[in-house]
N, CA, C and O atoms as a Tinker XYZ file with bonds, in Angstrom:
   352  protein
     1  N    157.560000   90.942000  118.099000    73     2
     2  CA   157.285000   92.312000  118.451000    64     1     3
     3  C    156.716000   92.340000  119.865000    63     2     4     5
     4  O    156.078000   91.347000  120.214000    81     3
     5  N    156.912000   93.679000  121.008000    73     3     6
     6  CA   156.633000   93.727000  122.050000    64     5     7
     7  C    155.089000   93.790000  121.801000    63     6     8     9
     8  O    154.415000   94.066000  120.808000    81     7
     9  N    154.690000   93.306000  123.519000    73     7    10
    10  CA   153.266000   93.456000  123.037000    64     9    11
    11  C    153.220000   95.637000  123.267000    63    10    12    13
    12  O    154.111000   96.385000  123.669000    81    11
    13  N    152.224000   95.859000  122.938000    73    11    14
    14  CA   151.842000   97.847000  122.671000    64    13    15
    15  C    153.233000   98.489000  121.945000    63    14    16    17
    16  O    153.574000   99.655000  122.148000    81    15
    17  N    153.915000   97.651000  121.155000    73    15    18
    18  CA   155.043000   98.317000  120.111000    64    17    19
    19  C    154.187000   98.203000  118.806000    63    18    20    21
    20  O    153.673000   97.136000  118.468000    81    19
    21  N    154.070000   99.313000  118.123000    73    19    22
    22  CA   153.521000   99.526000  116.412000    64    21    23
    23  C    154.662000   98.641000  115.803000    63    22    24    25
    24  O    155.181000   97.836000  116.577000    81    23
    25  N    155.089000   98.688000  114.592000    73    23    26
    26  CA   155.702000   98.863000  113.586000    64    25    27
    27  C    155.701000  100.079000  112.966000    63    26    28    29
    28  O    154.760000  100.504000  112.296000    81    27
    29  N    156.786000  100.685000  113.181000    73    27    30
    30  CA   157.867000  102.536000  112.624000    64    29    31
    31  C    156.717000  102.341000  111.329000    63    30    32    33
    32  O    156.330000  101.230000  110.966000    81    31
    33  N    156.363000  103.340000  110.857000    73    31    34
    34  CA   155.850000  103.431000  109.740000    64    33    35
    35  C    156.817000  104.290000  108.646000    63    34    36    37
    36  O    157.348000  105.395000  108.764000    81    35
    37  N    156.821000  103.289000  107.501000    73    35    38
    38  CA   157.614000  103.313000  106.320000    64    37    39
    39  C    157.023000  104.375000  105.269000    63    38    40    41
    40  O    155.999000  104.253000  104.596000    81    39
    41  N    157.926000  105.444000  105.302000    73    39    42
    42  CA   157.686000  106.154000  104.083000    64    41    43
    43  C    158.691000  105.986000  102.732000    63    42    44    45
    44  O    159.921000  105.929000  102.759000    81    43
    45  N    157.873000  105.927000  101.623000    73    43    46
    46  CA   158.617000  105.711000  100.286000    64    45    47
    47  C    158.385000  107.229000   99.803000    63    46    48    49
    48  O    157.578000  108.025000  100.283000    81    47
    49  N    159.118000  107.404000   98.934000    73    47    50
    50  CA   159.143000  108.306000   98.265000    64    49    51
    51  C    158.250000  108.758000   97.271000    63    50    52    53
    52  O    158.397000  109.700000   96.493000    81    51
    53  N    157.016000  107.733000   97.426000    73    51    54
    54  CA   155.693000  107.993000   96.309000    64    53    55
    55  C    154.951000  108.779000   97.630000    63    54    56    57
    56  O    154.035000  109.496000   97.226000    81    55
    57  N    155.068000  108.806000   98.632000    73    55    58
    58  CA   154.543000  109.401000   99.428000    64    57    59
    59  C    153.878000  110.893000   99.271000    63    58    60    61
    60  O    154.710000  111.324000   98.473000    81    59
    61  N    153.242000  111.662000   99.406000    73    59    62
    62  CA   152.997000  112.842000   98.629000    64    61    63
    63  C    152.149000  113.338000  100.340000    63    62    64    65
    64  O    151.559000  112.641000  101.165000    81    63
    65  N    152.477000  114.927000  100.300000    73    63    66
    66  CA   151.819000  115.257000  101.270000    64    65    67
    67  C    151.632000  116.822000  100.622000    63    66    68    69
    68  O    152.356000  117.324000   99.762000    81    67
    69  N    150.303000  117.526000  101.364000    73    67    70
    70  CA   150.456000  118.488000  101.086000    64    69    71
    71  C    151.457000  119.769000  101.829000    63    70    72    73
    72  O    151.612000  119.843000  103.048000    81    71
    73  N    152.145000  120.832000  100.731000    73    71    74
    74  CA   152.791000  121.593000  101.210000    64    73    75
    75  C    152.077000  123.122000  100.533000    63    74    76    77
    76  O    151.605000  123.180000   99.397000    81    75
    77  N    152.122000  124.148000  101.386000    73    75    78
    78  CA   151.584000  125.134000  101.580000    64    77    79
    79  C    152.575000  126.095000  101.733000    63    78    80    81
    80  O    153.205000  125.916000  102.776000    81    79
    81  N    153.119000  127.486000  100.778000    73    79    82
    82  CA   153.725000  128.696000  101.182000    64    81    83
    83  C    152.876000  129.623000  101.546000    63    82    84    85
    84  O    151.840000  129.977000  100.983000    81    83
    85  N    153.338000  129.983000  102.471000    73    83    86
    86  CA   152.367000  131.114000  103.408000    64    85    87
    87  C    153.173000  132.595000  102.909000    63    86    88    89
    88  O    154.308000  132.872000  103.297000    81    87
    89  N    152.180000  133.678000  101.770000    73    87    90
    90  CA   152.750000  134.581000  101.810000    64    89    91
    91  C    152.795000  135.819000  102.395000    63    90    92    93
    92  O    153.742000  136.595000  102.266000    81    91
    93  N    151.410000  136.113000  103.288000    73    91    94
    94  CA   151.169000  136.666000  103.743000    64    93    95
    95  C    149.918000  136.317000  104.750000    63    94    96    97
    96  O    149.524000  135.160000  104.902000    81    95
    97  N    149.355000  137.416000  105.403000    73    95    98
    98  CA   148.285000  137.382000  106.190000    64    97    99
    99  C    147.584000  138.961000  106.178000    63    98   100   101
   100  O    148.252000  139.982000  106.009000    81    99
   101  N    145.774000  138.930000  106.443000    73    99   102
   102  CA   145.371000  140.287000  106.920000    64   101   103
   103  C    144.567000  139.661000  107.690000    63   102   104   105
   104  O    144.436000  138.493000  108.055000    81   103
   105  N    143.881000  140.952000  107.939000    73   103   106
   106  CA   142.029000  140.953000  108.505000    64   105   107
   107  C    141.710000  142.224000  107.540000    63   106   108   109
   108  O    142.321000  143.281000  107.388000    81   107
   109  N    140.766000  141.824000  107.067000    73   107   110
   110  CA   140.158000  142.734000  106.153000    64   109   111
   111  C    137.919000  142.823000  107.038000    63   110   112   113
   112  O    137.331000  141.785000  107.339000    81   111
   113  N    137.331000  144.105000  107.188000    73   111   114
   114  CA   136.079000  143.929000  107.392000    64   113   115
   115  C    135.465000  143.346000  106.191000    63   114   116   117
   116  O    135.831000  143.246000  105.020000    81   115
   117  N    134.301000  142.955000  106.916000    73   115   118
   118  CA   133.248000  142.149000  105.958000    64   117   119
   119  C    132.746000  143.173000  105.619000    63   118   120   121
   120  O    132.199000  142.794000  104.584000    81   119
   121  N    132.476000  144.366000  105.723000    73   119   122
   122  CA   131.875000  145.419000  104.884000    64   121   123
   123  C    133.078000  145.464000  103.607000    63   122   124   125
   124  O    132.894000  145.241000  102.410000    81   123
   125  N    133.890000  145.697000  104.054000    73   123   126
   126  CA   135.328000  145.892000  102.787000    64   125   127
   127  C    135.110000  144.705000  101.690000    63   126   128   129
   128  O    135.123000  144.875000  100.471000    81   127
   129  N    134.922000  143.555000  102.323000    73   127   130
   130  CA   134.805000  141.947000  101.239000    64   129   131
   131  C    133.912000  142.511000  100.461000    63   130   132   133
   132  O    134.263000  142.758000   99.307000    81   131
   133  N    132.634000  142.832000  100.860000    73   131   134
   134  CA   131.842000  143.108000   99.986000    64   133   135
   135  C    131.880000  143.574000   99.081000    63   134   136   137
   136  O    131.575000  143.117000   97.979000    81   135
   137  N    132.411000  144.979000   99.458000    73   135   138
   138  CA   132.784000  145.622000   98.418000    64   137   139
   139  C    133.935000  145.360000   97.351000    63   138   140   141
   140  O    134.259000  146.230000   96.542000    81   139
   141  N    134.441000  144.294000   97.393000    73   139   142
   142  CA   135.568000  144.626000   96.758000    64   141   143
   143  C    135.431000  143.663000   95.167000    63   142   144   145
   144  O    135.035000  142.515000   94.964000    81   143
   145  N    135.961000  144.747000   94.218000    73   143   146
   146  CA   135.958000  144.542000   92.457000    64   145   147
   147  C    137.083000  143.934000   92.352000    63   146   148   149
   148  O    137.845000  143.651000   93.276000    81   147
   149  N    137.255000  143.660000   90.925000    73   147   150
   150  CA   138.538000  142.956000   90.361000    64   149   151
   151  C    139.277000  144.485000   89.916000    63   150   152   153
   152  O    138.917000  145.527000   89.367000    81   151
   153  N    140.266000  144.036000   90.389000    73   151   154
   154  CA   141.553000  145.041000   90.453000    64   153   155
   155  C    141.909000  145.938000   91.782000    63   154   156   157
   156  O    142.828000  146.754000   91.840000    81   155
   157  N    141.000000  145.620000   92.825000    73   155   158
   158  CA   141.396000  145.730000   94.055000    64   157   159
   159  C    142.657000  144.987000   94.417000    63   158   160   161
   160  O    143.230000  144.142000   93.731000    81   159
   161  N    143.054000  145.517000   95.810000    73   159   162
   162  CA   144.388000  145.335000   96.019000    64   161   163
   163  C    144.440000  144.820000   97.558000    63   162   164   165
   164  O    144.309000  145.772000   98.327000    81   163
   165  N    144.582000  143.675000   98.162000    73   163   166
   166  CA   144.885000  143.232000   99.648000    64   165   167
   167  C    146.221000  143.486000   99.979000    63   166   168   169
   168  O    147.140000  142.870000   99.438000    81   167
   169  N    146.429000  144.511000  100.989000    73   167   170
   170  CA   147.569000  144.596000  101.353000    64   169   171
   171  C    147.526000  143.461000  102.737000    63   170   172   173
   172  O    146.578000  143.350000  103.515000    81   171
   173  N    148.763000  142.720000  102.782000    73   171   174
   174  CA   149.431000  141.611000  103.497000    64   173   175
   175  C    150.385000  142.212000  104.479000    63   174   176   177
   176  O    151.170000  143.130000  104.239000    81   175
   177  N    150.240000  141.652000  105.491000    73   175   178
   178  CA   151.153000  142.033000  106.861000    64   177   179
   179  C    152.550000  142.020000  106.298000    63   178   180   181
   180  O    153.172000  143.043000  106.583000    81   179
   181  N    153.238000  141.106000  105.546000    73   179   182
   182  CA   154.470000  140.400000  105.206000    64   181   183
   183  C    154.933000  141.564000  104.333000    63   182   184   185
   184  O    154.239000  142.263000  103.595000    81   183
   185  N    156.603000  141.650000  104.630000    73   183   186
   186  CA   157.316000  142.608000  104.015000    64   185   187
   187  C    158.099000  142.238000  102.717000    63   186   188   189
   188  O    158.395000  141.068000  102.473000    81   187
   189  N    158.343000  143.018000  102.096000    73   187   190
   190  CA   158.855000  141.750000  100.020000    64   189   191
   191  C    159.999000  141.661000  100.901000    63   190   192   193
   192  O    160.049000  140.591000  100.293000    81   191
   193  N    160.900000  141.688000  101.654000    73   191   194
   194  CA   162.040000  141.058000  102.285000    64   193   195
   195  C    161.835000  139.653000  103.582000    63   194   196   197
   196  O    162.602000  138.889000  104.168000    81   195
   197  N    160.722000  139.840000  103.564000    73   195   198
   198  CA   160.726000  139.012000  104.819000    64   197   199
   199  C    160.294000  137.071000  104.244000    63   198   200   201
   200  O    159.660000  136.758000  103.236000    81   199
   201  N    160.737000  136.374000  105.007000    73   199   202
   202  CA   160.982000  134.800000  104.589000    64   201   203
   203  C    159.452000  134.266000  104.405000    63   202   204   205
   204  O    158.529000  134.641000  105.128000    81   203
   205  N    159.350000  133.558000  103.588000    73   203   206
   206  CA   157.861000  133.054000  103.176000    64   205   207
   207  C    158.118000  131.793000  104.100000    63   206   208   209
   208  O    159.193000  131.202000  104.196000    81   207
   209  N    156.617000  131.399000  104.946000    73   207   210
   210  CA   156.720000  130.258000  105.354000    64   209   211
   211  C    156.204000  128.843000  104.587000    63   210   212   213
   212  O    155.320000  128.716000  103.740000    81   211
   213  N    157.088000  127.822000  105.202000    73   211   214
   214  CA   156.447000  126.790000  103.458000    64   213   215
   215  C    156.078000  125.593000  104.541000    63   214   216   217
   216  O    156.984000  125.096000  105.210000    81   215
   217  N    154.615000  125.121000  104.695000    73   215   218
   218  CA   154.421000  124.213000  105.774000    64   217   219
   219  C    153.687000  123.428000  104.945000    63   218   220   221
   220  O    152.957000  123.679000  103.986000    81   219
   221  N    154.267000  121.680000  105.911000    73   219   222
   222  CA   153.882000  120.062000  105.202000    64   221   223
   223  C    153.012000  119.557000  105.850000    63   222   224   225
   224  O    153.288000  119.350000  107.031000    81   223
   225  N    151.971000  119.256000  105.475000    73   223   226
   226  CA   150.828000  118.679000  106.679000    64   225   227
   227  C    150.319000  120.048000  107.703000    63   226   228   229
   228  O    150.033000  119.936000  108.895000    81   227
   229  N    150.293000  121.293000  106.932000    73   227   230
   230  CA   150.009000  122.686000  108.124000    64   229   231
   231  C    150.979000  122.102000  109.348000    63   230   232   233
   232  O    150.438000  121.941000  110.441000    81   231
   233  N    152.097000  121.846000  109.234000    73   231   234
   234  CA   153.555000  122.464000  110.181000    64   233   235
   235  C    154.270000  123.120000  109.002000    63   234   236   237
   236  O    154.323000  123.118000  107.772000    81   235
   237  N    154.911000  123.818000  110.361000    73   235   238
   238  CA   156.335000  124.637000  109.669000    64   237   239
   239  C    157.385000  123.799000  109.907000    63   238   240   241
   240  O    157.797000  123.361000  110.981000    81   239
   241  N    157.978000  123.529000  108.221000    73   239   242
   242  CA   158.880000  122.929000  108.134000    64   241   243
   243  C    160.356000  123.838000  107.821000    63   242   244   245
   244  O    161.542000  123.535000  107.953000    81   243
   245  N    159.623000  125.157000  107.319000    73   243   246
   246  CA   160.925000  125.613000  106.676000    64   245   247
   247  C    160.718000  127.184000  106.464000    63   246   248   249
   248  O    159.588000  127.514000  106.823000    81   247
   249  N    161.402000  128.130000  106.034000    73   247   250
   250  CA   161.594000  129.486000  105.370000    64   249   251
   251  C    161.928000  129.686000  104.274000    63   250   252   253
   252  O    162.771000  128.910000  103.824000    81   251
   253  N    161.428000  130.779000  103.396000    73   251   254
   254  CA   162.657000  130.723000  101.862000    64   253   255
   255  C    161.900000  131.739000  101.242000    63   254   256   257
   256  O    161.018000  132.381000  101.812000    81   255
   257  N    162.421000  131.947000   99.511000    73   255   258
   258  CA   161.853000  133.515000   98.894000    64   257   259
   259  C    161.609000  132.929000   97.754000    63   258   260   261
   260  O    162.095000  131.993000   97.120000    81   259
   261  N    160.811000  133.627000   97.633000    73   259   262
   262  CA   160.361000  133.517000   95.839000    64   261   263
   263  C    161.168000  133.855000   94.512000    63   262   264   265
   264  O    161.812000  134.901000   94.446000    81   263
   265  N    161.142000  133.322000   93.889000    73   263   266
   266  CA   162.057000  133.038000   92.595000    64   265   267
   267  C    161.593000  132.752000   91.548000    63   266   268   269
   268  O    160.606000  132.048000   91.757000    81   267
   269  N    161.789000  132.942000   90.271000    73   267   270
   270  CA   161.235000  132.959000   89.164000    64   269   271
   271  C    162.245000  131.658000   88.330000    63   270   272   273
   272  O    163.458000  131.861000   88.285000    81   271
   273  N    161.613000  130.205000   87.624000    73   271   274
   274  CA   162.114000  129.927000   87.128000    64   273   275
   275  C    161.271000  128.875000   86.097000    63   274   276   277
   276  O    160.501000  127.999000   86.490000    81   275
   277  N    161.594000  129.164000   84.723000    73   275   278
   278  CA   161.022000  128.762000   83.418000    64   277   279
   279  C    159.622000  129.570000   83.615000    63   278   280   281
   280  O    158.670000  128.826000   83.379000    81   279
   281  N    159.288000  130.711000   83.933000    73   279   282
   282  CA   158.172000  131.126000   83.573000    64   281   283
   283  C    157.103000  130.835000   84.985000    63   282   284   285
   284  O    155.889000  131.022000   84.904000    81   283
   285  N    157.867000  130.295000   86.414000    73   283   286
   286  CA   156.678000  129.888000   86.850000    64   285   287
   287  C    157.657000  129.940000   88.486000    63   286   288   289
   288  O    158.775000  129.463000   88.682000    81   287
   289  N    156.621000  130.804000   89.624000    73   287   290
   290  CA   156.858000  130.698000   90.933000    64   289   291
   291  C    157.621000  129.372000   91.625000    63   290   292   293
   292  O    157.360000  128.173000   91.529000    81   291
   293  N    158.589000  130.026000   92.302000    73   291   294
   294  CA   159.048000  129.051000   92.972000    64   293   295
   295  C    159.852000  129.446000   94.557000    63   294   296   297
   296  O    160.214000  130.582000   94.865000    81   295
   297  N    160.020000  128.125000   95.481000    73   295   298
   298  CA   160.622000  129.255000   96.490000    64   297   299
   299  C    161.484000  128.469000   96.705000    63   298   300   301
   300  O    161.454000  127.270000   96.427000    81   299
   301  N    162.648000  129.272000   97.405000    73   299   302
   302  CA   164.107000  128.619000   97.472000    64   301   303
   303  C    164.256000  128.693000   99.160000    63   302   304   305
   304  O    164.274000  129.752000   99.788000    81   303
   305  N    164.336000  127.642000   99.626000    73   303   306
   306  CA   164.528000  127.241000  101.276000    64   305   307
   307  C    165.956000  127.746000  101.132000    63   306   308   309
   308  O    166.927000  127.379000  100.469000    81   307
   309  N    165.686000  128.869000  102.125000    73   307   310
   310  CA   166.566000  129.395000  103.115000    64   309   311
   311  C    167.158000  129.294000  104.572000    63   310   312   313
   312  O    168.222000  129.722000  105.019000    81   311
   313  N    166.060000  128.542000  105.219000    73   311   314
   314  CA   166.550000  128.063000  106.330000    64   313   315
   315  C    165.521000  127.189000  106.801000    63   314   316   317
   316  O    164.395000  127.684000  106.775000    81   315
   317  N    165.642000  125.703000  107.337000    73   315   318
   318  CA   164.886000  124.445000  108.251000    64   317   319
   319  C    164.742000  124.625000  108.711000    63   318   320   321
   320  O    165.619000  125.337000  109.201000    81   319
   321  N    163.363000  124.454000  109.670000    73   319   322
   322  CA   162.621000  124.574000  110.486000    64   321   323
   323  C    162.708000  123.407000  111.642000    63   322   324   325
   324  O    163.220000  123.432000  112.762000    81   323
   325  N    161.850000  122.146000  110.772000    73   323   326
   326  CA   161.843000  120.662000  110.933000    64   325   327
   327  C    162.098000  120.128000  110.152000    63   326   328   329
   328  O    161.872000  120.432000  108.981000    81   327
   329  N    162.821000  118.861000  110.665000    73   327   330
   330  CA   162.949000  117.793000  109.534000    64   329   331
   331  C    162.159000  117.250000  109.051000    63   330   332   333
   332  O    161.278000  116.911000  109.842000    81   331
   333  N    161.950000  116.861000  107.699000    73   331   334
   334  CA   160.570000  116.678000  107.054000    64   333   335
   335  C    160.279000  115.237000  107.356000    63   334   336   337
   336  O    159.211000  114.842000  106.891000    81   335
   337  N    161.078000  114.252000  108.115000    73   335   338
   338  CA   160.789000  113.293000  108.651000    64   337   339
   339  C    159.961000  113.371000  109.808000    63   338   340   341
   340  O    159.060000  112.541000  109.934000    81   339
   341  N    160.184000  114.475000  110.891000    73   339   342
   342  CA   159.403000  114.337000  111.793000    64   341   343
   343  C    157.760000  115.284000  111.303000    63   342   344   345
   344  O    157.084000  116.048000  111.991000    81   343
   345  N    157.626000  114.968000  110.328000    73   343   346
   346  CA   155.900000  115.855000  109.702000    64   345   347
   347  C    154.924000  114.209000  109.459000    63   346   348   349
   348  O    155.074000  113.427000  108.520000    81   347
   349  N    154.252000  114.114000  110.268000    73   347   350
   350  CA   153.595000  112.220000  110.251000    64   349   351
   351  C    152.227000  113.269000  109.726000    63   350   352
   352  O    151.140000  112.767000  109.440000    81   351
């Protein structure tokens, strides 16, 4: 090996990273937090048409929508961002 060359680092497939869908965003006041009960309602910038972002290691890797399957959230990539190889 050169001398200041690493060795590529090897990912296996036990590898596990965290991934995150982003469904929305606000700003809400801290007077409002306070106040707020169960059955209040946060309205989110994001439109029910618009692409959820789904990021690996907090990057964006990808886009896609929510879907219902066996009883339980899911989202279906609609379009790549990055390749999930380049997320170190």
């Amino acid at each position: 090996m050169e001398v200041g060359m690493e060795p590529a680092r090897t990912v296996s497939q036990s590898d596990r990273v965290p991934v995150t869908i982003q469904l929305g965003r606000t700003r809400v006041a801290r007077d409002d937090l306070v106040d707020v009960v169960g059955g209040a309602l946060v309205v989110l910038d994001q439109t029910i048409e618009a692409p959820l972002d789904i990021y690996a290691e907090d990057r964006l890797i990808a886009r896609g929508e929510i879907v219902v399957m066996n009883e339980k959230f899911c989202v279906k990539v609609t379009e790549l961002v990055a390749h999930v190889n380049e997320v170190a």
